[in-house]
C-alpha positions in Angstrom: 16.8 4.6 -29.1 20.9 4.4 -30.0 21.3 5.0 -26.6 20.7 1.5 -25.8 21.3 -0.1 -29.1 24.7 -1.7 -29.9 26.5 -2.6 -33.4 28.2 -5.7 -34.2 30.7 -6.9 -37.0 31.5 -10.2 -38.3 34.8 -10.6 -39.1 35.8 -13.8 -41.5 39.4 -14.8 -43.4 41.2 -13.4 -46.4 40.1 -14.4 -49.7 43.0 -15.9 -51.2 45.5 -14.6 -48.4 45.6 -17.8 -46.1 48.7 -16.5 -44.5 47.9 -12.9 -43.9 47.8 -12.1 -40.7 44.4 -10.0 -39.0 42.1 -10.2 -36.5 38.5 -12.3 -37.3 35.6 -13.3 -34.9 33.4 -10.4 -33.5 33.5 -7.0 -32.7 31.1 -4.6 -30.7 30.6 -1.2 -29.5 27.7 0.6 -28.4 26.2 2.4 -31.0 26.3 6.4 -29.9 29.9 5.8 -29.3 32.8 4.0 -27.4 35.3 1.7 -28.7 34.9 -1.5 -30.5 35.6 -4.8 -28.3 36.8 -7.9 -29.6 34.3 -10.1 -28.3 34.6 -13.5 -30.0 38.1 -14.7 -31.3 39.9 -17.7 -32.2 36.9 -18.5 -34.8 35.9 -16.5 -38.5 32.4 -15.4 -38.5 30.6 -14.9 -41.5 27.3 -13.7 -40.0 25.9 -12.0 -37.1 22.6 -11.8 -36.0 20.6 -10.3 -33.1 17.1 -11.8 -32.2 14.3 -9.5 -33.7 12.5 -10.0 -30.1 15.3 -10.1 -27.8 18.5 -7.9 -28.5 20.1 -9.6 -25.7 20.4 -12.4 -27.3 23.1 -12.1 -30.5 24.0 -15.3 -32.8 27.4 -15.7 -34.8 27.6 -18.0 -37.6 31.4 -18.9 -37.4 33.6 -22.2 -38.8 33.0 -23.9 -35.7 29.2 -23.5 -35.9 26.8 -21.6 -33.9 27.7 -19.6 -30.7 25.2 -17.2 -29.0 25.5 -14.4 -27.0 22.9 -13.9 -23.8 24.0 -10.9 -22.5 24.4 -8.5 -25.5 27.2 -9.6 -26.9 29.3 -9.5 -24.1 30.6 -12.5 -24.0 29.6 -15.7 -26.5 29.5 -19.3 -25.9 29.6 -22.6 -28.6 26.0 -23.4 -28.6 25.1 -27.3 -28.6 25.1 -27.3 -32.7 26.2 -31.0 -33.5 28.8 -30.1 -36.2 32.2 -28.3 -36.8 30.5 -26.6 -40.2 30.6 -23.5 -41.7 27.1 -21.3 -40.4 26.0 -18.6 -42.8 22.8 -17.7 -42.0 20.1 -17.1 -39.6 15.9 -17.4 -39.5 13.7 -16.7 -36.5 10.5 -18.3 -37.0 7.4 -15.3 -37.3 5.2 -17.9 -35.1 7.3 -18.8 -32.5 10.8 -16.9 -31.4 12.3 -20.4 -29.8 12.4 -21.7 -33.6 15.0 -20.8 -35.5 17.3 -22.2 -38.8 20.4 -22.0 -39.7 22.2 -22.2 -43.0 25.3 -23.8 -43.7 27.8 -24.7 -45.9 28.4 -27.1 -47.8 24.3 -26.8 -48.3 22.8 -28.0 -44.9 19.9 -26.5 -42.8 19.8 -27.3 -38.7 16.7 -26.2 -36.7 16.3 -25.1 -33.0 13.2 -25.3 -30.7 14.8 -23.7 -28.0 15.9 -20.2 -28.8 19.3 -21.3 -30.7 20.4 -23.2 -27.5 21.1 -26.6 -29.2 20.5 -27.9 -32.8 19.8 -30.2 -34.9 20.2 -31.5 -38.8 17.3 -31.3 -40.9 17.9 -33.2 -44.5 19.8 -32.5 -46.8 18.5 -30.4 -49.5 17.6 -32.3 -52.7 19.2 -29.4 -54.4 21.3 -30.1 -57.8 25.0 -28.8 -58.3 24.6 -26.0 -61.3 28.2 -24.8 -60.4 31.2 -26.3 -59.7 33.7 -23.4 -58.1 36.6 -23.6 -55.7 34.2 -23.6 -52.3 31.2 -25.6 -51.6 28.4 -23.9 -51.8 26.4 -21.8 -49.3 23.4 -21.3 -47.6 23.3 -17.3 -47.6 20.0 -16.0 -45.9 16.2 -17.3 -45.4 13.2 -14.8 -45.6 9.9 -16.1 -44.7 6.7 -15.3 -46.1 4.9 -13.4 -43.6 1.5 -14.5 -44.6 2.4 -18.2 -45.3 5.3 -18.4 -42.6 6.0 -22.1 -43.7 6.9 -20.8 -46.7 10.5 -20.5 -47.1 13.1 -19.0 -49.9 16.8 -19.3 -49.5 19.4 -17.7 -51.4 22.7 -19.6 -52.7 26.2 -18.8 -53.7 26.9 -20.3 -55.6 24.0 -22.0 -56.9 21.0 -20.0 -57.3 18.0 -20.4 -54.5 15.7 -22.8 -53.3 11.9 -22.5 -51.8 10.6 -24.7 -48.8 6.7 -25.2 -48.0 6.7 -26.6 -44.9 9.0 -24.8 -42.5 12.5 -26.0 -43.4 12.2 -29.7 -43.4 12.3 -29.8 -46.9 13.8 -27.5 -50.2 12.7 -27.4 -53.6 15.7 -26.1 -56.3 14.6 -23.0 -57.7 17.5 -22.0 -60.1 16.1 -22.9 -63.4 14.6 -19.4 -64.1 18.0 -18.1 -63.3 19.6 -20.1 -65.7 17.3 -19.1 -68.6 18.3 -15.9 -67.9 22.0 -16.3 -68.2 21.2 -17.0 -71.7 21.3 -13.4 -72.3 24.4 -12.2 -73.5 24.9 -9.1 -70.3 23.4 -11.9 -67.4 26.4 -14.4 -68.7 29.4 -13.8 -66.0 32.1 -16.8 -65.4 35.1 -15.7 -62.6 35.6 -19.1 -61.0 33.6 -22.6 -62.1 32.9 -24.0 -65.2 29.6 -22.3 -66.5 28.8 -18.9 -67.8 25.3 -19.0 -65.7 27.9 -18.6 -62.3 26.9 -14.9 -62.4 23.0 -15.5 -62.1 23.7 -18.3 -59.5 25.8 -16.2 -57.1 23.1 -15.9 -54.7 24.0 -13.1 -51.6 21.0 -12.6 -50.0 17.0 -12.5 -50.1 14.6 -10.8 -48.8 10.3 -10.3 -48.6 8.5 -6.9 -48.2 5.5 -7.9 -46.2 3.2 -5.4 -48.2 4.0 -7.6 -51.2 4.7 -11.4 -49.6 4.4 -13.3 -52.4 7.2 -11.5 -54.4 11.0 -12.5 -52.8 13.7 -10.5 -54.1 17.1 -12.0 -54.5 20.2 -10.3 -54.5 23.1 -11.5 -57.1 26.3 -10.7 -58.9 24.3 -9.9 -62.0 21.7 -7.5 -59.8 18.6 -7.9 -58.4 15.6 -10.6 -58.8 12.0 -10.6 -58.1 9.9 -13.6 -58.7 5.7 -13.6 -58.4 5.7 -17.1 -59.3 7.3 -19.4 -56.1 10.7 -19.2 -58.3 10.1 -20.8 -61.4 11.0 -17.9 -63.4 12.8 -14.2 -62.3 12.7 -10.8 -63.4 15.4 -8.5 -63.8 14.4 -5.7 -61.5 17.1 -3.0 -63.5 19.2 -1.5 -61.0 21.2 -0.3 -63.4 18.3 2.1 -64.1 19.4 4.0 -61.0 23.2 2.7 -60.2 26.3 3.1 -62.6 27.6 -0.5 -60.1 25.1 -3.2 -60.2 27.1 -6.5 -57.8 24.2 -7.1 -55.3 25.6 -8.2 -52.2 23.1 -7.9 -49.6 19.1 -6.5 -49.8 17.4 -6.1 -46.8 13.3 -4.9 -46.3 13.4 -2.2 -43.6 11.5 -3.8 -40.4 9.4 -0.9 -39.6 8.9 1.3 -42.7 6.5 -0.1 -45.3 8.1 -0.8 -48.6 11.1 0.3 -48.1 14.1 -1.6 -49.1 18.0 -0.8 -48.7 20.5 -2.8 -51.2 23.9 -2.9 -51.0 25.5 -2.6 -54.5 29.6 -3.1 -55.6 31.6 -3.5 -58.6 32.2 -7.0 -57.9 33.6 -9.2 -55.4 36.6 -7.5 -54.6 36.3 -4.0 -55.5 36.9 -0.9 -54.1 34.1 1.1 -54.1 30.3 0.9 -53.3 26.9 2.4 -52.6 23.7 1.8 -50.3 20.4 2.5 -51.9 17.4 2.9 -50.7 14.0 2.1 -52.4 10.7 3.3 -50.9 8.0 2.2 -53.4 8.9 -1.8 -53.3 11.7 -1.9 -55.5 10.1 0.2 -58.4 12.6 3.1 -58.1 16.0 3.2 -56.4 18.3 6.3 -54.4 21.5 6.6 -52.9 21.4 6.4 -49.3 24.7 6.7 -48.1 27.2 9.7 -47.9 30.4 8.3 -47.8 33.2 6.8 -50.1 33.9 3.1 -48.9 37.4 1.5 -50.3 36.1 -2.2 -50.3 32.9 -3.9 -51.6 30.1 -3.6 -49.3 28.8 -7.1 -47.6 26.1 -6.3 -45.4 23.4 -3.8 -44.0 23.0 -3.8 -40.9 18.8 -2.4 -40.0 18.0 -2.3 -36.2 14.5 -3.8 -35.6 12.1 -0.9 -34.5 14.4 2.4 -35.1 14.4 3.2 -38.7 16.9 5.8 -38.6 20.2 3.7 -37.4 21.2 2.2 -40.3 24.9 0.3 -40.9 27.0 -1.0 -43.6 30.5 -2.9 -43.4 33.0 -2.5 -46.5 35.1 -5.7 -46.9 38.4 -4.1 -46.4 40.3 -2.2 -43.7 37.7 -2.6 -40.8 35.4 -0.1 -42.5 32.4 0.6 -40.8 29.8 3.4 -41.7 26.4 4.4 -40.1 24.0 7.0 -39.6 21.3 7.4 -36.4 19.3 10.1 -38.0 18.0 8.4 -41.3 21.1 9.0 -43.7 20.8 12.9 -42.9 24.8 11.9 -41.1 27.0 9.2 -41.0 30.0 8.5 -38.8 32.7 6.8 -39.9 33.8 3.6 -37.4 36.1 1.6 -38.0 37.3 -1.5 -36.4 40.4 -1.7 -34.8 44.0 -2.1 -35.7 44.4 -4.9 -38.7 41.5 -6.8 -39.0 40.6 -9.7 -41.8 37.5 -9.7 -43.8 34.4 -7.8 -43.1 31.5 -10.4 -44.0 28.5 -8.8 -41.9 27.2 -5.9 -39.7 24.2 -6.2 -37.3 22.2 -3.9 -34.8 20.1 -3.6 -31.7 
C-alpha cells in the first residue's frame, strides 16, 4: 500500500531565530521513494493533515489560515477561511466527512460543511487564561468520541484542555484537574509564564482509543494524561515507568490496530534527542518503537489511515524525517532538503 501512499511535512519558523534564514511551508514525496517537493511556500505550517476518507484531499494549517490540497498535495490553494490566523489543528467529523474544525490560535474554533472548502467562526471559547507566556495560546488537536461523536476534547498549549458536548459550538475549560496536579512537587515545571502549573498546562496533543471512548489521553510536557471522568480530574499514566525522557509531544491511537497507541516522547522543547513508543494494551505498558537516533525533539507521528505498518516521525531540527513501511522491523532515514526551518508535523496517505 506505500506504493500509492505519500508523506508530507509541515514546516513552521525558528523558535527564537526570527532572522534565520530556511525554508518553511510543505514538503512531499512519495512514500517508497523519490525526492521531496516543496509544495507550499511563502507561508509557516504548523500542521498537516490528510482526509481519513479521501487522501486526495490534504489540509495545511499555516499563518495565513487554511489551504487545501485536491490533488494529493500537488499543488495547494488558500481555502475561503475568513481570517489571516494561525491554524493548528484539524477534525473530520465521524458522521459526516464534509464537516470539519479547525483549531486556532489565539484560542478560536471555525467549522466547515463543505469538505474544508470555506469556513466559518464558531464562538469563542469561554475558556480562562491559567498561563500567561510569550505566545497566545493554542488550539493543538481535537479527538472525538467515537460513540458520542458530539463529544469533543481539545488539547492546549499553553493552557491545559477543554471538552465540548455538542459538536464544537461550544467548550467547557477542563484544566482544573491539571492544576491540582501541579501541586506535586515533580508535575511543577515553569520555562516561560508566570505559574509553576505551565508544565501540566502545556497541552501537545490528545487522542481516544475507540475500544476505551470514554478515556482521552493527553499528551503534555510533564507526560501523559488519561481522564475517565469528562476532565475534571487526570491521572498520571507513568511513562517514566518505561522511558528514561518523559516531554510528550504528540500521542496518536493507531487507526486500524485495536489498542494500540504510539507517543512521541523528548527531553523538552528543544532537545536533541527522542523516542517513539508504542503501547498495545491501551496505554498500560509502553516499548520503543523506533530504531534510529534523531538530533531534535520529535513533534509529530505521522500513522497512515488503513496500513498499519507505515509509520512516520519528524524531529524538529535539520529536516529530519524517519519512517518505516514494514511495522518498525526498518526505517529509512529522509530528510528534507537543503536548510529548512522547523519541523512542526508529519502526515501520511
Amino acid at each position: 500500500m506505500a506504493d500509492a501512499s505519500h508523506v508530507y511535512a509541515g514546516v513552521a519558523g525558528y523558535f527564537g531565530k526570527p532572522d534565520h534564514t530556511g525554508k518553511s511551508g510543505v514538503f512531499m514525496r512519495p512514500a517508497r521513494g523519490g525526492d521531496w517537493k516543496h509544495v507550499l511556500d511563502g507561508v509557516e505550517a504548523y500542521t498537516v493533515f490528510v482526509h481519513p476518507g479521501d487522501p486526495q484531499t490534504v489540509f495545511a494549517g499555516t499563518n495565513d489560515g487554511v489551504w487545501r490540497s485536491t490533488d494529493r498535495g500537488a499543488t495547494f490553494k488558500r481555502t475561503n477561511f475568513p481570517d489571516k490566523t494561525q491554524v493548528w489543528s484539524f477534525l473530520v467529523d465521524s458522521r459526516d466527512p464534509k464537516k470539519m474544525l479547525a483549531g486556532a490560535s489565539p484560542i478560536e474554533v471555525y467549522r466547515s460543511e463543505d469538505g474544508g472548502a470555506s469556513w466559518r467562526k464558531l464562538a469563542t471559547p469561554k475558556i480562562g487564561e491559567h498561563c500567561k507566556g510569550p505566545f497566545a495560546s493554542r488550539v493543538m488537536r481535537f479527538a472525538q468520541n467515537p460513540n458520542k461523536p458530539d463529544e469533543i476534547y481539545a488539547a492546549l498549549e499553553i493552557n491545559g484542555a477543554m471538552r465540548s458536548t455538542d459538536g464544537g459550538e461550544s467548550w467547557s475549560d477542563c484544566s482544573a484537574g491539571l492544576i491540582a496536579l501541579a501541586e506535586r512537587p515533580h508535575l511543577k515545571s515553569k520555562i516561560v509564564s508566570d505559574t509553576t502549573a505551565e508544565g501540566m498546562l502545556d497541552g501537545h496533543a490528545v487522542t481516544i482509543n475507540p475500544a476505551d471512548p470514554d478515556s482521552p489521553i493527553l499528551a503534555l510536557r510533564m507526560g501523559l494524561f488519561r481522564t475517565t471522568d469528562h476532565g475534571k480530574t487526570w491521572e498520571d499514566m507513568e511513562i517514566k515507568r518505561f522511558s528514561p525522557i518523559t516531554y510528550g509531544r504528540d500521542i496518536k491511537v493507531s487507526p486500524s490496530e485495536p489498542n494500540t497507541l504510539y507517543a512521541a516522547l523528548s527531553v523538552a522543547a528543544s532537545s536533541h534527542d527522542g523516542a517513539l513508543y508504542r503501547s498495545q494494551d491501551n496505554g498500560q505498558s509502553w516499548q520503543r518503537f523506533d530504531k534510529v537516533q534523531v538530533h531534535g525533539t520529535i513533534m509529530s507521528i505521522g500513522l497512515h489511515h488503513s496500513d498499519p505498518n507505515q509509520v512516520y516521525l519528524g524531529a524538529r531540527y535539520d529536516g529530519e524525517i524517519f519512517g518505516t513501511q514494514d511495522g518498525g522491523k526498518t526505517w529509512e532515514a529522509m530528510p528534507l532538503p537543503g536548510e529548512v526551518q522547523h519541523i512542526y508535523s508529519v502526515a501520511c496517505g
